[in-house]
Backbone bond lengths (Angstrom), bond angles and torsions (degrees), N, CA, C in turn:
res aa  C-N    CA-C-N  psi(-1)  N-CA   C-N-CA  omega(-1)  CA-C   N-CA-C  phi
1 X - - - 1.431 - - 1.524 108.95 -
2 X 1.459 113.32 47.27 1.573 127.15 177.26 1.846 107.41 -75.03
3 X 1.227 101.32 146.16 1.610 109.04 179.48 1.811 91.04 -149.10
4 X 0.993 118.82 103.52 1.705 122.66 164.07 1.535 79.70 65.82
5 X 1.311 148.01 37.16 1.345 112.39 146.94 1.841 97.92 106.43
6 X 1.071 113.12 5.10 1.188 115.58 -166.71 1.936 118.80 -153.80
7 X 1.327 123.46 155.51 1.252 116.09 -175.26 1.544 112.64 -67.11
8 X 1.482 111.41 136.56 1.124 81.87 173.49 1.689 117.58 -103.70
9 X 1.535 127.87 169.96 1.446 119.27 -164.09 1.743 90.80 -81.52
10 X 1.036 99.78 120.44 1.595 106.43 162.44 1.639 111.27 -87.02
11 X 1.047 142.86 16.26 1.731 134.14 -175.97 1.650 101.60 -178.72
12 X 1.188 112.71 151.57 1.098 134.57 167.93 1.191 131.47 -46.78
13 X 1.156 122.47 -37.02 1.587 133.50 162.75 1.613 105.01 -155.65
14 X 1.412 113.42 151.72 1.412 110.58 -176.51 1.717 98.82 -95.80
15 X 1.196 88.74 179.71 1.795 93.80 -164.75 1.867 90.39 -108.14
16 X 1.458 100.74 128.82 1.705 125.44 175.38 1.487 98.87 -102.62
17 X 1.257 117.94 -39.84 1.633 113.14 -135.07 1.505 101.16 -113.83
18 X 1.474 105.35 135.16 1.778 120.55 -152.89 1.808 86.39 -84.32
19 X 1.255 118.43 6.50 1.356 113.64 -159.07 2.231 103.50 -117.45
20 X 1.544 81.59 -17.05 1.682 66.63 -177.66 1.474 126.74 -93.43
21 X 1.578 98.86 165.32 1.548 99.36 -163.89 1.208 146.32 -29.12
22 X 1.324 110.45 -60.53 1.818 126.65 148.79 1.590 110.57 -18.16
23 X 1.382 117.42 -68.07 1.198 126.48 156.24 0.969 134.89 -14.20
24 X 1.475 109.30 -75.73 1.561 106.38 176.51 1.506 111.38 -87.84
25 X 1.545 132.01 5.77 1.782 142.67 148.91 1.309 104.68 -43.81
26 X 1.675 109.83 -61.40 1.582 112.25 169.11 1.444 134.76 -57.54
27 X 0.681 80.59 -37.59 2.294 74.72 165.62 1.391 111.04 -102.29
28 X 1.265 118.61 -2.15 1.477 93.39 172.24 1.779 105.25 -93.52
29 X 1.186 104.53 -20.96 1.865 106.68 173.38 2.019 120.54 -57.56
30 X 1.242 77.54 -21.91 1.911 111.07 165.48 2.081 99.98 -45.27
31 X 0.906 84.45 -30.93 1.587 101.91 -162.80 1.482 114.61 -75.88
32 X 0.939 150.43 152.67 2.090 130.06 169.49 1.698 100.78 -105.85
33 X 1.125 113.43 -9.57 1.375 105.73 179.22 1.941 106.90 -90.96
34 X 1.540 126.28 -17.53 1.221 133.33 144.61 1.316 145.07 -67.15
35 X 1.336 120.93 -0.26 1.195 148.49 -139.20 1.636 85.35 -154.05
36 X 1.178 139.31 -59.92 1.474 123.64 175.83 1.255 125.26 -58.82
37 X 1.581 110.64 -27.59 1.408 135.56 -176.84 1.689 103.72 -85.04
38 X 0.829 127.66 -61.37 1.602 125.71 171.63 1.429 135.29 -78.70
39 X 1.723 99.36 -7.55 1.433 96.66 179.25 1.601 116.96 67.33
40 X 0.907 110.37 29.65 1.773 113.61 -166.15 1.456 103.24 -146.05
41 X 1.456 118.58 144.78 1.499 130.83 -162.28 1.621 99.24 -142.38
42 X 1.468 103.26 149.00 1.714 108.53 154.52 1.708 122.53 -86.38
43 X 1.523 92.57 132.24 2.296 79.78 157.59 1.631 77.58 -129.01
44 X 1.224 75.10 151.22 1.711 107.63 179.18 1.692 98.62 -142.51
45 X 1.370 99.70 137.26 1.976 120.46 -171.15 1.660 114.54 113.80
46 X 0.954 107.78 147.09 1.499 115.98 168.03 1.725 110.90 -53.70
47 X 1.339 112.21 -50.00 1.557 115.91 -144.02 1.565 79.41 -88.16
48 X 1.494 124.80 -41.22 1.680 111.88 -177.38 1.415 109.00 -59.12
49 X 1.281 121.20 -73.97 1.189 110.87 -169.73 1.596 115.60 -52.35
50 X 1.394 120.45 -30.46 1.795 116.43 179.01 1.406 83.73 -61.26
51 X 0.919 141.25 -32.29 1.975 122.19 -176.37 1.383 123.12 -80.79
52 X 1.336 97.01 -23.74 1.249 76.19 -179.46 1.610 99.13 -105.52
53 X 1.631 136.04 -6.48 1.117 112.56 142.52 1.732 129.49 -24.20
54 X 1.516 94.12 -79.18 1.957 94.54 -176.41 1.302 105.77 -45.28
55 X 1.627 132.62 -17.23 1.370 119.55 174.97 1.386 133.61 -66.50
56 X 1.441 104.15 -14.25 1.305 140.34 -157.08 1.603 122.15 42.11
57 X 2.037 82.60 50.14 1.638 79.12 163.54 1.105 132.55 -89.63
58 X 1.582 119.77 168.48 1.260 132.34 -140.52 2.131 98.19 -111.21
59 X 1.637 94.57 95.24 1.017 111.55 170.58 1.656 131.18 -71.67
60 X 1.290 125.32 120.02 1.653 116.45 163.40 1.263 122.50 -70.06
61 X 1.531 127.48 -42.75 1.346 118.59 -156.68 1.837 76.95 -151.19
62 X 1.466 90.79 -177.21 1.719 113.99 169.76 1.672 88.79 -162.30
63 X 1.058 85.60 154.62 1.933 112.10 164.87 1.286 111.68 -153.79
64 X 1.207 89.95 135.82 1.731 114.49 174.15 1.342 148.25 -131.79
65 X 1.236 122.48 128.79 1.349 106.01 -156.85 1.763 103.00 -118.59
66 X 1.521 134.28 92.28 1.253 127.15 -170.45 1.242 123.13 -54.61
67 X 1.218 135.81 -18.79 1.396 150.31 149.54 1.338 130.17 -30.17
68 X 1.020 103.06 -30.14 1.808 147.65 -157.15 1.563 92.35 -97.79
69 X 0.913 114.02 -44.58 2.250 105.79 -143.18 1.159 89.50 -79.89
70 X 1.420 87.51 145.62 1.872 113.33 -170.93 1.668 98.40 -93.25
71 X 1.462 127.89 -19.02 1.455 108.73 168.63 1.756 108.30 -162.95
72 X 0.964 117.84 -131.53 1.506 106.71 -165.64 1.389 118.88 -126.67
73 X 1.619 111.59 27.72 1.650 106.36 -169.77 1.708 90.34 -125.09
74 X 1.553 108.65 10.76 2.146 97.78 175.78 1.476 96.87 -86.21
75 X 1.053 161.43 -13.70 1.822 140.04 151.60 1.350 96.75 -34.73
76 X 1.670 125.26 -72.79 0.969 125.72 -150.13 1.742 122.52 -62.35
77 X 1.195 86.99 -8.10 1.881 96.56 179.78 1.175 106.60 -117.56
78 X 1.044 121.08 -6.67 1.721 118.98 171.63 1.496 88.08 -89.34
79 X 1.346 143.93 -97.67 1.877 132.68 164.97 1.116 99.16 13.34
80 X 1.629 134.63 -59.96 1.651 134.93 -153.04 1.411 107.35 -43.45
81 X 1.917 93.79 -74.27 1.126 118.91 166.84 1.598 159.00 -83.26
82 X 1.790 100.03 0.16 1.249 96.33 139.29 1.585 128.65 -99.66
83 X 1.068 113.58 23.01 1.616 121.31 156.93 1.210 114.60 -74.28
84 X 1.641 130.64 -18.87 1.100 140.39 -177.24 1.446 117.73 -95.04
85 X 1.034 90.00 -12.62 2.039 98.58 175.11 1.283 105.97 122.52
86 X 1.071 126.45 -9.84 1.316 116.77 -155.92 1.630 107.33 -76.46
87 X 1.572 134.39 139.53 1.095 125.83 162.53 1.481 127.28 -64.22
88 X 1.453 126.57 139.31 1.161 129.10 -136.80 1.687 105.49 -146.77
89 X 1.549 107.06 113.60 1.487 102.44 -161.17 1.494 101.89 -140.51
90 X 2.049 102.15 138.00 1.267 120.04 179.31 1.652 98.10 -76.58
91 X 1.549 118.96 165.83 1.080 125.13 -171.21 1.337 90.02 -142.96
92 X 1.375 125.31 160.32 1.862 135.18 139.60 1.457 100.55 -77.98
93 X 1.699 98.64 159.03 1.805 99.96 178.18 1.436 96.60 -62.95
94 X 1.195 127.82 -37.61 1.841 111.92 -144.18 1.921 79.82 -78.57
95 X 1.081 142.43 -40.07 1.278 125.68 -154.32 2.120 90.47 -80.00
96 X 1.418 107.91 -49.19 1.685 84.80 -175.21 1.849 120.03 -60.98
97 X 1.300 94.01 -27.82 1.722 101.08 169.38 1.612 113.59 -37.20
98 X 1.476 103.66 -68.95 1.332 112.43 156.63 1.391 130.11 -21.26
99 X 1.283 124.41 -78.16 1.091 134.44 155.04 1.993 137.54 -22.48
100 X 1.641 78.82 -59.08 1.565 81.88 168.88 1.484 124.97 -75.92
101 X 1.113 98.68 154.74 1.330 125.91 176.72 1.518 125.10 -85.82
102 X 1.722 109.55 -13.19 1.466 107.97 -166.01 1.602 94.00 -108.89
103 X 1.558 117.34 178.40 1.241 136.81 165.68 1.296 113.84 -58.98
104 X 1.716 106.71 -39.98 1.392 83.28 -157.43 1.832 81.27 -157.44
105 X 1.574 118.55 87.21 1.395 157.79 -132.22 1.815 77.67 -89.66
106 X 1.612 115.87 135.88 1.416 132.99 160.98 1.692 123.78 -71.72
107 X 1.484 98.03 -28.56 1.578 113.03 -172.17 1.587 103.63 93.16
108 X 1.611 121.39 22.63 1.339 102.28 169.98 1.685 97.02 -146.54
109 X 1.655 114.71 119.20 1.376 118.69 178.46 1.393 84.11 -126.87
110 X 1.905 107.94 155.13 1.644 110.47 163.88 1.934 92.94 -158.12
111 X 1.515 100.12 156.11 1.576 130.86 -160.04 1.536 68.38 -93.63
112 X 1.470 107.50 139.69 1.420 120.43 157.59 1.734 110.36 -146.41
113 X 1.658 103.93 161.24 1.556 89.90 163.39 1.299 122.95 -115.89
114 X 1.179 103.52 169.40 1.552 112.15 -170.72 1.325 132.55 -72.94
115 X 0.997 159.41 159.47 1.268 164.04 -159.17 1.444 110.26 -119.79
116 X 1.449 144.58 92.85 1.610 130.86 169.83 1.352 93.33 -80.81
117 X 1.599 128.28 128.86 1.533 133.84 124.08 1.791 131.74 -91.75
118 X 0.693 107.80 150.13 1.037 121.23 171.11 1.781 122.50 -110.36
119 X 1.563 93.38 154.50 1.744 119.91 -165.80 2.350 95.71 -35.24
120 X 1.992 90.98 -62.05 1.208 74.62 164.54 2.012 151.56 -42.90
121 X 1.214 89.94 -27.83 1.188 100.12 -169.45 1.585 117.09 -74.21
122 X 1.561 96.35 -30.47 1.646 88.78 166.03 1.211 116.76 -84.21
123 X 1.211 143.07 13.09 1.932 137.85 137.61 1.571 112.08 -21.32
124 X 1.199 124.71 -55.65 1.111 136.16 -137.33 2.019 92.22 -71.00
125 X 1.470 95.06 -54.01 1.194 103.23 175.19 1.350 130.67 -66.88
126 X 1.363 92.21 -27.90 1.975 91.49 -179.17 1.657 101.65 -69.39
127 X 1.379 111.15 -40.00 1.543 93.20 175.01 1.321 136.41 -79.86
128 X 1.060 100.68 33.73 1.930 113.26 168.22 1.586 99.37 -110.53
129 X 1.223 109.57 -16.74 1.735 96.21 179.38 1.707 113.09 -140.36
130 X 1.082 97.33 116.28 1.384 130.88 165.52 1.725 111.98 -8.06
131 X 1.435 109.59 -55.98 1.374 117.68 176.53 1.380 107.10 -130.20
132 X 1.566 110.41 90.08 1.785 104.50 -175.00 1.712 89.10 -84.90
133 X 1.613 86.99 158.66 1.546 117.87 -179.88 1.577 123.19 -115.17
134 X 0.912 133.73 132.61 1.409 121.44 -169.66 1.874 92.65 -139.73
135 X 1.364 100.74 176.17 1.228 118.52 -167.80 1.881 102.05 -148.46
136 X 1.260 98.98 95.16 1.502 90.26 171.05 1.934 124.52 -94.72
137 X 1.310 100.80 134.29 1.596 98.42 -178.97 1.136 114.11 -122.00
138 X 1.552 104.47 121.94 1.147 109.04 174.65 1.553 145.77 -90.23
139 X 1.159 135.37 115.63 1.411 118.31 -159.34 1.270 138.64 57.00
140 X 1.488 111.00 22.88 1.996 100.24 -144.58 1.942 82.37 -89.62
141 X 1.478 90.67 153.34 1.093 103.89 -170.20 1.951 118.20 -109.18
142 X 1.147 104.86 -4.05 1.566 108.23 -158.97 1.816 81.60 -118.32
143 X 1.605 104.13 117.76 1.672 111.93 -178.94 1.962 106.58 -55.63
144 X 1.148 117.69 -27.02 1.390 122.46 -164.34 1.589 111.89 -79.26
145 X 1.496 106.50 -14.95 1.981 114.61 -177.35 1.319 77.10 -88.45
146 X 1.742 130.88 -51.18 1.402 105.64 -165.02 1.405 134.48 -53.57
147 X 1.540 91.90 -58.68 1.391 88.82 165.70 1.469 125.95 -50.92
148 X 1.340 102.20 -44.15 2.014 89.95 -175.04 1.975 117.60 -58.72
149 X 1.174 85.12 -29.63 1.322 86.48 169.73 1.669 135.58 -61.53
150 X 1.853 104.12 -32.95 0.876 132.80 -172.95 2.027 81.95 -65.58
151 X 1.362 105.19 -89.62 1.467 107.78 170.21 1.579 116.36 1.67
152 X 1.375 108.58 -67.90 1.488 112.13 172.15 1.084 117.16 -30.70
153 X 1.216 110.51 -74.66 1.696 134.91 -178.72 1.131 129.26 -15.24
154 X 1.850 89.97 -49.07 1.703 96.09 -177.89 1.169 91.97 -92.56
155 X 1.314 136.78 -40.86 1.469 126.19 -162.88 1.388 111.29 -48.83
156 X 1.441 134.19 -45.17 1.299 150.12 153.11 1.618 122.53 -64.85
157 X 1.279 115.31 25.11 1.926 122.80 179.26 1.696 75.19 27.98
158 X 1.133 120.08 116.49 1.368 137.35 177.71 2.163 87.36 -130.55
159 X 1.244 114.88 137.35 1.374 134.98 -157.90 1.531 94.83 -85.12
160 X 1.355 129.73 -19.92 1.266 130.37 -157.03 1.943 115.76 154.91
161 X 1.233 123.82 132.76 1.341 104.13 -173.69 2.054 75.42 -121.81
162 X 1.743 98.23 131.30 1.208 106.48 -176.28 2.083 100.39 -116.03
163 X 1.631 113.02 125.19 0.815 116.79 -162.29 1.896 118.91 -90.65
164 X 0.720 134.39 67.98 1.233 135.02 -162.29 1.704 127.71 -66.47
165 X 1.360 116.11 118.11 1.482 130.17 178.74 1.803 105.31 55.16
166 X 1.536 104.00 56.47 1.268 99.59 -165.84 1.529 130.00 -58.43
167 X 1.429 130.73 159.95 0.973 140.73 125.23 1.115 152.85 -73.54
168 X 0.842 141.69 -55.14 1.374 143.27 138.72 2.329 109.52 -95.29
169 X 1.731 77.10 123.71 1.684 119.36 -164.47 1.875 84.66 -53.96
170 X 1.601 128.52 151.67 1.089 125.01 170.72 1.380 124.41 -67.91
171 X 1.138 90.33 -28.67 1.763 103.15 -169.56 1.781 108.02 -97.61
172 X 0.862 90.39 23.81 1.551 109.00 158.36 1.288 115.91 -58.14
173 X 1.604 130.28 121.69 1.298 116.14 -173.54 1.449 117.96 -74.82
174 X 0.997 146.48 18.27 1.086 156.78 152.41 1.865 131.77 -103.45
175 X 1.516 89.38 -0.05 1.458 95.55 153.38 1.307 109.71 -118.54
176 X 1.133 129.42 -33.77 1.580 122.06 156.04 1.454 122.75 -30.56
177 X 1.656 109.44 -37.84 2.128 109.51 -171.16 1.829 92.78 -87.69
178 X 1.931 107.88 -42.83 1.797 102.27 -168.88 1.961 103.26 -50.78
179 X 1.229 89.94 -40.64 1.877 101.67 -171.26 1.850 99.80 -66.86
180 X 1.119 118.52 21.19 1.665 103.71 179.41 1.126 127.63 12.66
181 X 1.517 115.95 42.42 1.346 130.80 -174.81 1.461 116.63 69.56
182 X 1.210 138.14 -0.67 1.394 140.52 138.10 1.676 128.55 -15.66
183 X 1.319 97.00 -38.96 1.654 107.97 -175.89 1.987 94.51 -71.70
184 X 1.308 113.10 -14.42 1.864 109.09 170.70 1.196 127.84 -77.07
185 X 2.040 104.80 -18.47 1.453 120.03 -158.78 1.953 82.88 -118.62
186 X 0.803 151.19 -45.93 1.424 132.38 -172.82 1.540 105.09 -98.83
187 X 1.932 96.01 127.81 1.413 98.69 163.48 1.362 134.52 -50.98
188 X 1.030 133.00 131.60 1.890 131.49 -144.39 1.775 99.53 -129.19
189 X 1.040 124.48 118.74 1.828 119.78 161.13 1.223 121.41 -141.04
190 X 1.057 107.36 147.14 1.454 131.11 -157.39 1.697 108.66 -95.57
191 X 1.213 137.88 103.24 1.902 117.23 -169.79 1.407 70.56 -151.98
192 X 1.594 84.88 -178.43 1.822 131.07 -178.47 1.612 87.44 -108.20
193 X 1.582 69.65 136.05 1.876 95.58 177.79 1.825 117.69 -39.55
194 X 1.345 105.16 -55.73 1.068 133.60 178.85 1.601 107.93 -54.22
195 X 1.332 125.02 -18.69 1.584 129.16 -165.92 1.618 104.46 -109.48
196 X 1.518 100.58 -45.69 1.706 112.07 170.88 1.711 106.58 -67.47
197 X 1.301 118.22 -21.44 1.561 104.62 -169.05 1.941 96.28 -98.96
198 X 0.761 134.86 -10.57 1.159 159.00 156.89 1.374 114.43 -49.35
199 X 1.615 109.32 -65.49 1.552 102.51 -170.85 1.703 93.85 -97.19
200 X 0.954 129.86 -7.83 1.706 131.64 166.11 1.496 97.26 -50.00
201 X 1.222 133.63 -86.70 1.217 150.56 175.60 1.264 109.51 -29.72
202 X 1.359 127.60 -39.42 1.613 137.77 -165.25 1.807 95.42 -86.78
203 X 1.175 112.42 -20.30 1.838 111.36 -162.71 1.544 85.25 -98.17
204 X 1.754 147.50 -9.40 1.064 107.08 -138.05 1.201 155.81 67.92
205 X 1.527 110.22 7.14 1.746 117.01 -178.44 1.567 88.95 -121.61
206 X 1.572 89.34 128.14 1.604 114.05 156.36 1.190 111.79 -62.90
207 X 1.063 100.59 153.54 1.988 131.30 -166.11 1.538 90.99 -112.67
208 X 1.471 104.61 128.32 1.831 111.95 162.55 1.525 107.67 -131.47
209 X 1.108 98.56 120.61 1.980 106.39 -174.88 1.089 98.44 -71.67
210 X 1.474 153.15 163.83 0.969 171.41 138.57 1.975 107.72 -78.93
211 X 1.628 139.49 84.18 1.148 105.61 176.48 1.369 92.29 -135.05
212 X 1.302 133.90 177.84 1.700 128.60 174.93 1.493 113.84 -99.30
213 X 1.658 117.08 0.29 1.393 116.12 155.97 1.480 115.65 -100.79
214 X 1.806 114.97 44.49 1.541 107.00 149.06 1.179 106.14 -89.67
215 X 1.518 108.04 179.11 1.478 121.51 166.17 1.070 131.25 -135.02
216 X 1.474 102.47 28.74 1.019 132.45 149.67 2.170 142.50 -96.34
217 X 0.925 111.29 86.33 1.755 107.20 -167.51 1.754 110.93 -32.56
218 X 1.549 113.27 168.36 1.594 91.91 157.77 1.007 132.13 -92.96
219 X 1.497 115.02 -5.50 1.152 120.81 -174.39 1.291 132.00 -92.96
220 X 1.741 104.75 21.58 1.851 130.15 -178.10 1.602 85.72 -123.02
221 X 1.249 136.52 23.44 1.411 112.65 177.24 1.687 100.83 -131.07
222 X 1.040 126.33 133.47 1.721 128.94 -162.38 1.514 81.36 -70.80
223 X 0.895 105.52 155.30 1.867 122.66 173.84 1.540 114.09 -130.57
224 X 1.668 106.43 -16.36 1.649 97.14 -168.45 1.554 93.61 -101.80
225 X 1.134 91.17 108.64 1.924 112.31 -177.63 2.323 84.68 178.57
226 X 1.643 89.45 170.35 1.238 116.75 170.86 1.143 113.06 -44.96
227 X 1.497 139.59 103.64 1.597 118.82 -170.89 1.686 91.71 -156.27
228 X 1.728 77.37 155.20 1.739 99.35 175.29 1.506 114.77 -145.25
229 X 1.482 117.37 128.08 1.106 114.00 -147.39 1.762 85.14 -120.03
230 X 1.955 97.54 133.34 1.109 121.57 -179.17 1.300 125.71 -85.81
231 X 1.350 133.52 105.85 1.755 106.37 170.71 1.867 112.09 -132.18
232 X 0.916 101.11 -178.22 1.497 92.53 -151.01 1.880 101.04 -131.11
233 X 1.744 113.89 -168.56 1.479 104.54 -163.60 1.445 92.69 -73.01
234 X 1.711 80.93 166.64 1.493 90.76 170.35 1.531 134.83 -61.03
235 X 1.445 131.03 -25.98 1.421 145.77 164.44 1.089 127.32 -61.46
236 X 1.844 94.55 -54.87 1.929 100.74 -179.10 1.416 108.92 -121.99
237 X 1.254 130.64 -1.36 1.756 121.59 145.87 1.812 82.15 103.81
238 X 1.121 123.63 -146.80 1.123 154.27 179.48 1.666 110.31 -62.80
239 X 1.340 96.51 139.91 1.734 109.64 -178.63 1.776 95.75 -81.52
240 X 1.489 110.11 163.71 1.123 110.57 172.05 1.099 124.26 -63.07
241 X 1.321 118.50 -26.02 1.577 149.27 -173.93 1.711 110.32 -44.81
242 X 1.736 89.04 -66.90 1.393 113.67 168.10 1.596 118.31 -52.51
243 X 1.396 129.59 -64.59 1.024 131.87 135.70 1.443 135.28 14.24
244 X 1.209 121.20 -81.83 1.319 150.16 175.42 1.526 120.49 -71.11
245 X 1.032 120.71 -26.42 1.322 129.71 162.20 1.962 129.15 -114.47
246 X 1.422 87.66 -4.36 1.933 88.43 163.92 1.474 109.39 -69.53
247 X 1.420 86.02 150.61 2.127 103.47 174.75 1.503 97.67 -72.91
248 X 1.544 125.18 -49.05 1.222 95.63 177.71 1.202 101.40 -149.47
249 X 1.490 132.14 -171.32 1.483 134.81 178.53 1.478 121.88 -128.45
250 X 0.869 124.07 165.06 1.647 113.54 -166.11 1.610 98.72 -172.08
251 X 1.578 98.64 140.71 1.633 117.61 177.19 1.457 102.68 -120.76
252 X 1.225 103.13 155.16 1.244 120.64 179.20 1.874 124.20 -107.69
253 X 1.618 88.95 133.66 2.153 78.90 -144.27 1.662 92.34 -54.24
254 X 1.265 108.52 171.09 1.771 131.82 171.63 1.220 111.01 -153.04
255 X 0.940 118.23 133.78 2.032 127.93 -170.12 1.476 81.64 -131.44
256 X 1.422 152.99 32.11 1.509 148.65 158.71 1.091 86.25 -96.34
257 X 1.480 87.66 -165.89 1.983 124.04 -166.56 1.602 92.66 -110.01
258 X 1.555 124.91 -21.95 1.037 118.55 174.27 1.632 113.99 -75.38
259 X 1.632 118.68 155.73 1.051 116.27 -177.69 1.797 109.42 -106.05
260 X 1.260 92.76 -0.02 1.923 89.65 -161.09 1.807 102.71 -149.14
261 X 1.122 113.69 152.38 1.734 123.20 177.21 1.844 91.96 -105.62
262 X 1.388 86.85 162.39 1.681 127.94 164.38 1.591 82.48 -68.45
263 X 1.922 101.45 125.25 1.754 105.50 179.81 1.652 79.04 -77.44
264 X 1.069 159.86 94.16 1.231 156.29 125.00 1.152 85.13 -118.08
265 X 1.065 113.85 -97.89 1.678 123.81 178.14 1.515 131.21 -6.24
266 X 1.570 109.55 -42.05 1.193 134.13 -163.75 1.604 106.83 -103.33
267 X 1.660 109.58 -18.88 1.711 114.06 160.82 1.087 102.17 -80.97
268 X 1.102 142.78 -14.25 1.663 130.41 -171.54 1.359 110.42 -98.19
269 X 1.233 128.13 -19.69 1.475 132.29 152.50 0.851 126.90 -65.39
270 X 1.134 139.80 -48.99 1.401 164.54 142.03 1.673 110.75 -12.47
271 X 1.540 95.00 -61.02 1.799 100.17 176.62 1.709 113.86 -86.02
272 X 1.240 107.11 -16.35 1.778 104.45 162.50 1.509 105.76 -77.99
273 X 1.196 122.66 -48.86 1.623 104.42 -174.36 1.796 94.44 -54.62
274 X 1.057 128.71 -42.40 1.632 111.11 -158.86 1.480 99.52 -88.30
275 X 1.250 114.34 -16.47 1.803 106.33 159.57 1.605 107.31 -68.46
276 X 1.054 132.06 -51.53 1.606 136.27 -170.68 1.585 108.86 -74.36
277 X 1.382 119.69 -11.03 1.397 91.30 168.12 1.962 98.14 -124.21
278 X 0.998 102.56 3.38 1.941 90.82 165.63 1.819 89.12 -90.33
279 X 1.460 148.79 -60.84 1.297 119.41 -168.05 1.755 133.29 -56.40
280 X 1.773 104.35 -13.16 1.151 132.95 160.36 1.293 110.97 -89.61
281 X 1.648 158.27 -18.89 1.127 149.98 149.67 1.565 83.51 87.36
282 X 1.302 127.71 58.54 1.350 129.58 -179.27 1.561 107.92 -70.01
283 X 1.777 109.65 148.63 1.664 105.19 -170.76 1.907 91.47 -112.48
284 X 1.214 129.89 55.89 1.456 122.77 -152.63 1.935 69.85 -106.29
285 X 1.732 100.67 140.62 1.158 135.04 169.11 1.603 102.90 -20.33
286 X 1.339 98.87 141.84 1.905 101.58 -172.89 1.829 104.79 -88.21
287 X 1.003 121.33 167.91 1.451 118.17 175.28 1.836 112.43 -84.86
């Protein structure tokens, strides 16, 4: 963010004071009942917000604290994006301290808004690929499965991760940092069970429950076809809902004393078996 050799002032005055407005905008968005009301979310980190830059998301503010930066390429992404309009603000550490949300703060938080899609909206994508994949979640309640899951998602070109009868809101700042900015790169929607199982059925993609009382493995069930893989809260797994209307169900083997995985854990298996047998064109028994 060089100008003649020098910084240039991006704002009018930098922010000192643990008391001004912006300030307290930022922690109250901390909140899901502020964040429903304004439509506006935090990312906080270098590598989140550089993601969701290339996403070309649509930033309100940035703050920064140079004191803060963990290495030498945040000028160049703060330049990115206030070239784009975005308002662009120096901080003192004690006021971004404030602000942040993490242990141990990068020097780069920014106000962004949110994106609503809808069930429709992931059409667009399933028809560029042959066998779209989806990931339905149900209820999960702990922001850190979301995000990791989110992670999954992309790691596996996942078609869409569709969020069902939520619990914890996506744009939760703590699924925004678990998702390492992932939640910018996978299409994300928010519906009622009843609306996602609905247009599942309407697209042609089979439903596979994820529960540990099938008796069936996943790795006897063909996966490379249209599919969307179900998993449910962390306590009680899957709604009956889900249940009762999947094509089929599938457990995941365990030779422990335990009977069940972290559904984080247990989505990421889930989307490697269906990565390992579509790059193998696997012929495993049809459902």
């Amino acid at each position: 963010m060089q100008n003649g050799g020098g910084m240039r002032k991006l704002t009018k005055s930098d922010l000192t004071s643990l008391h001004n407005a912006q300030v307290k905008q930022v922690i109250q968005l901390r909140d899901r009942r502020e964040r429903d009301k304004t439509s506006l979310f935090l990312i906080e980190g270098y590598r989140e917000i550089l993601r969701a830059t290339d996403a070309n998301w649509k930033f309100e503010h940035l703050f920064f604290c140079s004191s803060l930066f963990l290495g030498s390429n945040e000028p160049t992404l703060i330049e990115r994006i206030f070239s784009c309009g975005t308002a662009v603000s120096s901080t003192s550490e004690a006021v971004f301290q404030k602000m942040s949300y993490r242990d141990r703060p990068d020097g780069l938080l920014a106000i962004a808004s949110q994106i609503t899609r809808t069930l429709k909206d992931l059409e667009g994508g399933q028809k560029d690929s042959k066998l779209p994949l989806y990931v339905v979640a149900e209820a999960i309640e702990k922001p850190g499965n979301l995000g990791t899951i989110l992670r999954s998602c992309d790691a596996f070109g996942v078609s869409g991760l569709i969020v069902c009868d939520r619990c914890t809101d996506v744009y939760n700042p703590n699924v925004v940092r678990a998702s390492v900015g992932t939640l910018f790169t996978v299409p994300t929607v928010e519906a009622r069970g009843e609306d996602a199982l609905l247009w599942l059925k309407e697209q042609g993609i089979i439903v596979l429950a994820a529960t540990p009382h099938a008796t069936r493995e996943l790795t006897e069930v063909d996966l490379v076809r249209p599919l969307a893989i179900a998993v449910g809260t962390e306590q009680l797994g899957l709604s009956e809902r889900w249940m009762e209307h999947a094509d089929v169900q599938v457990t995941i083997p365990m030779h422990g004393v335990a009977d069940s995985l972290n559904v984080a854990m247990a989505t990421t298996l889930l989307l490697y078996e269906v990565y390992r047998q579509r790059e193998r064109n696997s012929h495993a028994p049809p459902i």
